[in-house]
C-alpha distance (Angstrom), angle and dihedral (degrees) to the residues before:
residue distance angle dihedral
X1 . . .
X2 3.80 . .
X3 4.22 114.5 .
X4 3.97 122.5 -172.2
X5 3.84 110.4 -164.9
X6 3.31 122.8 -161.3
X7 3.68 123.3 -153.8
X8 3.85 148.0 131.3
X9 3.56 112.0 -73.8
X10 3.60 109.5 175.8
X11 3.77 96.9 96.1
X12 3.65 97.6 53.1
X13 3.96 80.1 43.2
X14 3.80 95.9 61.5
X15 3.76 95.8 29.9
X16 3.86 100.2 47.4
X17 3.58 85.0 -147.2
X18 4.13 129.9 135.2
X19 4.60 84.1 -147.9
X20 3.86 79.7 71.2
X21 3.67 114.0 49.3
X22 4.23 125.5 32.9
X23 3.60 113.1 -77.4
X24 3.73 109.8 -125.1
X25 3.71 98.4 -157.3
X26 3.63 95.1 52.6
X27 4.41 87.6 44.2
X28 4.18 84.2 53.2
X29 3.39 91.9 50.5
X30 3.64 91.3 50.5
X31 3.55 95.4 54.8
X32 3.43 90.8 47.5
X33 3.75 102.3 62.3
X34 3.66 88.0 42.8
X35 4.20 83.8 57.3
X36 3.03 93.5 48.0
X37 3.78 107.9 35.3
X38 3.78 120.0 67.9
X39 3.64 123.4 19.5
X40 4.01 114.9 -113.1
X41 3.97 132.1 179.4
X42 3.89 97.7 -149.7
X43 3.36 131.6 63.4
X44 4.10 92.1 -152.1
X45 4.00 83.6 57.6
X46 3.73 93.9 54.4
X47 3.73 91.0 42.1
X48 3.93 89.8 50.4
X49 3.95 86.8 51.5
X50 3.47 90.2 47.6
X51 3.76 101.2 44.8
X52 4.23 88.1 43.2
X53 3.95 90.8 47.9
X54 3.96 88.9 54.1
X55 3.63 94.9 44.9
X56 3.85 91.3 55.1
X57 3.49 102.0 37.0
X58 4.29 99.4 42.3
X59 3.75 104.4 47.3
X60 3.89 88.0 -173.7
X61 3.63 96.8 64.7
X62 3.25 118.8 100.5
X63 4.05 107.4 177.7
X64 3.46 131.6 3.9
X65 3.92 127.1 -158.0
X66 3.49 109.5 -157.0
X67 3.93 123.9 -165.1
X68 3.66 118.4 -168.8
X69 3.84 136.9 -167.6
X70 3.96 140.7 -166.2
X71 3.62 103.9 -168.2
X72 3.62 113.8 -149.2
X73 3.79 101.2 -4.0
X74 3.66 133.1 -158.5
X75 3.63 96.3 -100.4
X76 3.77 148.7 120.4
X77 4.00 118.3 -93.3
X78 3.92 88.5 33.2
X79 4.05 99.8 -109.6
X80 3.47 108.2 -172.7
X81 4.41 89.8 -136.0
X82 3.58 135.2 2.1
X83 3.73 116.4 -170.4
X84 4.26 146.1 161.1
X85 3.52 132.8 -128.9
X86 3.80 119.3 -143.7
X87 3.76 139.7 -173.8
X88 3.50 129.6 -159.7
X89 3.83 140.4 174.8
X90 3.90 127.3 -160.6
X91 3.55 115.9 -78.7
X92 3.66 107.8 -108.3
X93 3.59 113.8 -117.2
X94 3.66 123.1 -87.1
């Protein structure tokens, strides 16, 4: 999994403080009980559950490219990965 987040970082720029940016740590955790949690088929439903669960839980994030890899899947011709590459903005508000 490789993520690019895009957001404004001129507060946490001026402030030098982790209340005004995203904090990674907490994001890689995210993703990671997401991973690990309930079992999916598709990689473009995890990445949709991914991408939804940082929107929601980040409020500073405004996009989020999302990269995702099976290694070795089950699949004719023996690749050793297959993957998708999504981008999403922040819904805009209701």
């Amino acid at each position: 999994m490789d993520v690019v987040l895009t957001l404004d970082t001129r507060p946490a720029a001026q402030s030098d403080r982790l209340r005004d940016t995203v904090d990674y740590g907490a994001v890689s955790e995210r993703l990671l009980a997401i991973g690990t949690g309930e079992s999916v088929r598709l990689l473009e439903r995890l990445a949709e559950r991914l991408t939804d669960a940082l929107f929601a839980d980040f409020p500073r994030i405004e996009r989020v490219e999302l990269t995702l890899r099976k290694l070795a899947p089950p699949i004719p011709g023996g690749p050793s990965a297959v993957g998708i590459q999504i981008d999403r903005h922040r819904p805009a508000a209701a």
